[in-house]
C-alpha positions, 0 to 999 in steps of 0.5 A: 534651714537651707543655705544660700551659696555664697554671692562672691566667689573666685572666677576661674578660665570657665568664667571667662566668657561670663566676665568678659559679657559683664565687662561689656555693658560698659566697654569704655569704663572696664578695658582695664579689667577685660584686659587683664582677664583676655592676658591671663587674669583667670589663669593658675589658680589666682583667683584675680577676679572675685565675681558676685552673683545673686538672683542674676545680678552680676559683678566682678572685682579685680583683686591684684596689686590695684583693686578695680571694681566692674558693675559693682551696685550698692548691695554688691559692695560690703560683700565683695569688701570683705572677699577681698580684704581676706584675699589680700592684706595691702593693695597700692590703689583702687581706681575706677567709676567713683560711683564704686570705687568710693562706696568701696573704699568706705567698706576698705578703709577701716582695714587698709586705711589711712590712703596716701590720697584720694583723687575722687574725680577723674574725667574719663575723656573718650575719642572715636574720630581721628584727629586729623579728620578733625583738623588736629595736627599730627605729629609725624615723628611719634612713633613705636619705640624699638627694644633698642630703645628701652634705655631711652624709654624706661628713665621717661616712664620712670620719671612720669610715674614719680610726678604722678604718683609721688614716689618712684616705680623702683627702690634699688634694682629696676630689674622688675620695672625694665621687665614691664617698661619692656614688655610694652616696647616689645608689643609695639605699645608705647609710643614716643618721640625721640630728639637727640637721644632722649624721649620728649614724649611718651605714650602708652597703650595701657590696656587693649580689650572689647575693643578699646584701647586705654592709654595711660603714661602720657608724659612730655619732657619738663624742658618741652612743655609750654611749646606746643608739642603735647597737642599733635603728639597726642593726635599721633597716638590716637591716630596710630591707635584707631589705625591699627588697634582698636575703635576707641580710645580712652583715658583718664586725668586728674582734674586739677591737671588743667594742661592736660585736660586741655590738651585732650579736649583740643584733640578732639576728648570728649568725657564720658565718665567719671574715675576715682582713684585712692592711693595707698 
């Protein structure tokens, strides 16, 4: 008999083009992927991303620290499960579509299981109109924060990732977190604003790709919320974002996070999507 070649397989720089294409016919839902590819994901051998491929039908998944799904059908999932649970033991989440990230999980979960949590619906919220042209006010005194500033910024971020994911980024040294906390400073992609010398709001551009840009960390100080501030603070960087990185901007939200969600709505989110998000 002849033997099929295998469906799943490792991409490397040649792939690039394919991946990015497969990336493309959902821009918005797949920054996060098309990112990591255009920073270097196909490089050194790391095989990041597996790609199935069969009678013409395409897909990818990002196999890294968090494991991220791109056009995965039904047909695509057990193959791809298995692909990535010899790539990788462990991984600290799985997020994307809910369509694919729980068809997926369903496979994982024997050989990874029990999650920490599974947050199944997580408004994807779009916006491609400036806020001010839609009569939000802007909060002027957002801006970059400076490579001086990273003492300020790296105890906000650390502390918006703690209440997000219920635990801290850092155990011991924050050598490793500073190094990333920092390269988002120094590329101009995380936005604050500054009172006193502490951070009262952040900000990042997470992922910029297919041009859109994904923002994620979005964090006011506890003694700051409740009085107004999130609203033009966040037309700031939606603002700054359509002005000097991409066309879209994009992000996602817990839905029990109802401040948030308003928050995003008043500034002029609209939801395009769906993410599911599981936790390890």
């Amino acid at each position: 008999m002849l033997r099929m070649p295998a469906p799943v397989r490792g991409l490397g720089m040649a792939d690039a083009t394919q991946a990015l294409e497969i990336c493309g016919r959902d821009p918005v839902s797949n920054v996060f992927v098309a990112a990591r590819i255009l920073e270097g994901g196909l490089t050194g051998g790391r095989n990041s991303v597996l790609g199935y491929d069969r009678g013409g039908r395409t897909g990818l998944c990002w196999t890294s620290a968090n494991v991220v799904p791109v056009e995965v059908s039904s047909d695509m999932v057990e193959p791809l499960a298995a692909k990535v649970v010899k790539r990788r033991a462990w991984a600290s989440s799985l997020f994307g579509p809910v369509d694919q990230v729980l068809p997926l999980w369903e496979v994982l979960a024997p050989q990874w299981g029990p999650p920490r949590e599974v947050r199944r619906n997580q408004p994807v919220m779009t916006i491609r109109s400036a806020p001010s042209v839609l009569g939000v006010p802007i909060d002027t005194a957002v801006r970059p924060a400076t490579p001086e500033e990273l003492d300020l910024v790296v105890p906000a971020a650390a502390a918006m990732f703690t209440e997000e994911i219920g635990y801290p980024p850092f155990r011991g040294s924050d050598r490793a977190y500073r190094l990333s906390v920092g390269a988002l400073v120094r590329d101009g992609r995380s936005l604050v604003r500054i009172e006193n010398g502490e951070v009262i709001f952040k900000a990042d551009i997470g992922s910029v790709a297919l041009d859109v840009a994904q923002i994620q960390g979005v964090w006011v100080h506890p003694r700051w919320r409740g009085r107004g501030l999130a609203v033009p603070a966040m037309a700031a960087v939606v603002e700054h974002v359509l002005r000097h990185v991409a066309q879209t901007v994009t992000l996602y939200v817990n839905d029990f996070n109802m401040p948030a969600l308003a928050t995003y709505r008043h500034v002029g989110f609209v939801q395009t999507g769906t993410f599911a998000t599981v936790l390890l």
